[in-house]
C-alpha positions, 0 to 999 in steps of 0.5 A: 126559375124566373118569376116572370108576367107570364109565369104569374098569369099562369099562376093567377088563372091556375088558382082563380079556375081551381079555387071555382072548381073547389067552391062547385064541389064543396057547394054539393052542385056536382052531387059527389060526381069526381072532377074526372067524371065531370070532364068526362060528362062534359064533353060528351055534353059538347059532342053532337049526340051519342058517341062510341066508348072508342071515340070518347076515349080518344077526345078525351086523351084516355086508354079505352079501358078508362073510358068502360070505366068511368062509362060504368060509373056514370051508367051505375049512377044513372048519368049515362046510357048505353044504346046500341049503334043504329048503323052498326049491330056491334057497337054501342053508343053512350048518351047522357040521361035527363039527370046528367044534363041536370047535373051539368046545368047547375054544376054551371050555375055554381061555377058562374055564380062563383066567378060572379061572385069574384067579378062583384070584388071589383067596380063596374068599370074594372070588370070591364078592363079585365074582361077587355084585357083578357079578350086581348090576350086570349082572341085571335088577332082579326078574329069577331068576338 
């Protein structure tokens, strides 16, 4: 296969998330919570409130069946919490507790303060370059930044 910009644009980005991902986990910010846990919390922090195990498992690309259990995990660790569907008698809505935002907050702070800490290797000057180089490439052409 050709090495080519693109391919090592790739493998740049690829390594700098993954070694942030890694330094957040060793750091103890995710409280031994798995990354697929993580991603999963995560979204359900991003979605406008509760959400039913059924709508999860499709924003999340899972089978439903994953989705009961990485929801039983997260219940048993006190992270999530079943409520019944105020519209619908028979089904349950999932909500993080006051603990997973907690989580969330600093597994956030450590992954900021580890691409910080990357950024500081670099003057004030370049800094800027990379984030204007990265803005041209990832912004939508016209679009407001």
């Amino acid at each position: 296969m050709a090495h080519d910009s693109s391919t090592e644009l790739l493998d740049l980005v690829h390594t700098l998330l993954h070694t942030v991902r890694r330094e957040t986990m060793s750091s103890g910010a995710n409280d031994g919570v798995t990354p697929g846990q993580l991603r999963f919390l995560r979204m359900l922090q991003r979605c406008d409130g509760p959400q039913r195990p059924g709508e999860l498992a499709a924003r999340l690309d899972l089978a439903p069946r994953s989705v009961t259990t990485k929801v039983d995990l997260a219940a048993a660790e006190g992270l999530v919490e079943r409520r019944p569907d105020p519209t619908d008698r028979r089904a349950t809505l999932i909500a993080l507790t006051p603990a997973a935002e907690q989580l969330l907050d600093r597994v956030v702070q450590d992954r900021a303060a580890g691409a910080a800490a990357r950024l500081a290797r670099l003057t004030a000057e370049e800094q800027a370059q990379l984030l204007a180089l990265l803005h041209r490439i990832v912004d939508e052409p016209g679009a407001p930044r």
